[in-house]
C-alpha positions as CSV (number, residue, x, y, z in Angstrom):
1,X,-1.1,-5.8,-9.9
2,X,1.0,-3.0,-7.9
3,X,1.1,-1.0,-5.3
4,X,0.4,2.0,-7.2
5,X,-2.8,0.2,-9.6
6,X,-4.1,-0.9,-6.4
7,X,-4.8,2.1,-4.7
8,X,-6.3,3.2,-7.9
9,X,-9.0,0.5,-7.7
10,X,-10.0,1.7,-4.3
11,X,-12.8,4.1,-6.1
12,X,-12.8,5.7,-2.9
13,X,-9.3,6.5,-2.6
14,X,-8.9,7.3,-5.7
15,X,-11.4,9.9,-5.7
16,X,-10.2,11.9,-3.1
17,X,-7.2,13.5,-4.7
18,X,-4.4,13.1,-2.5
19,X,-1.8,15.6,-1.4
20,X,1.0,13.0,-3.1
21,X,0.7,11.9,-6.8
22,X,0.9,8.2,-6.6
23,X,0.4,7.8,-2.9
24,X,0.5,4.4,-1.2
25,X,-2.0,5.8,2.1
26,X,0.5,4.5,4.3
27,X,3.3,6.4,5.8
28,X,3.3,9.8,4.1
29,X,2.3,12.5,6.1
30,X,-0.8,14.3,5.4
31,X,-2.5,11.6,3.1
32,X,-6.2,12.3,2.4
33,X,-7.2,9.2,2.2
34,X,-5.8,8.4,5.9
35,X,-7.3,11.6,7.5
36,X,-10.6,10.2,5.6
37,X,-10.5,6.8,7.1
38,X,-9.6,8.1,10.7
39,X,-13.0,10.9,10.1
40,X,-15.1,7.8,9.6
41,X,-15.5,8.9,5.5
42,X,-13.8,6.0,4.5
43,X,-15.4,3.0,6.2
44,X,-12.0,1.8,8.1
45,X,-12.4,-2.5,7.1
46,X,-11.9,-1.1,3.3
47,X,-8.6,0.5,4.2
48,X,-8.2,-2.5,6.6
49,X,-8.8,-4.8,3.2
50,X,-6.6,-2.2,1.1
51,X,-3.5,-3.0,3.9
52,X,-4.2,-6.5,3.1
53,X,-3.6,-6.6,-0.1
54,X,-0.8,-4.1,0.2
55,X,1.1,-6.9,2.4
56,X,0.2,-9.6,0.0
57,X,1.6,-7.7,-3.2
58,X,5.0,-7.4,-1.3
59,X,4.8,-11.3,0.1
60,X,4.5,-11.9,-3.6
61,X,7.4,-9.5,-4.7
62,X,9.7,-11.5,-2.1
63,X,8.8,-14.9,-3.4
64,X,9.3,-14.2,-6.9
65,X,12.4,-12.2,-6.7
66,X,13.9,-15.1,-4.2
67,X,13.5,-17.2,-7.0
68,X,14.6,-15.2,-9.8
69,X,17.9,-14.9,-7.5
70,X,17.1,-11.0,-7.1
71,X,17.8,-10.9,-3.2
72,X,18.6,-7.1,-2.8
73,X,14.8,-6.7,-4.3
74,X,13.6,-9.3,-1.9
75,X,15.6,-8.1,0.9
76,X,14.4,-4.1,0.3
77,X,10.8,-5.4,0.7
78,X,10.9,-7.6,3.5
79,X,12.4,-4.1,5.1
80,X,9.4,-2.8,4.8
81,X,7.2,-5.4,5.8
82,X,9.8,-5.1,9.3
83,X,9.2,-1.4,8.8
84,X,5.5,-1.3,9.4
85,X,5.2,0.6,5.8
């Protein structure tokens, strides 16, 4: 699964209709689903959960482009995991 499929099987997220078409609810500014979860709408442990999974689709990314020898992939998502995104 992705980034993008899994924030599509958060029926909650995905219901909302974000500002951004294929939004991530992470760092973009003015994200629905954020502004939801901070209002109490969204019950904060799913988006906690969704952040989860989030970090474990990139940990798996990393691992599997180390060992396909694709380091520029691995390397451009441990940046983000540095980045906080």
């Amino acid at each position: 699964m992705d980034e993008v499929s899994l924030s599509q099987s958060f029926v909650e997220f995905f219901r909302t209709k974000c500002k951004y078409n294929g939004c991530l609810h992470l760092q973009e500014p003015d994200c629905k689903v954020k502004e939801l979860v901070k209002s109490g709408e969204i019950l904060k442990s799913r988006y906690d959960n969704y952040l989860q999974f989030i970090k474990e689709i990139r940990n798996e990314v990393v691992e599997y482009n180390k060992k396909e020898k694709k380091p520029e992939v691995a390397a451009y998502y441990k940046s983000l995991k540095k980045k906080g995104k």
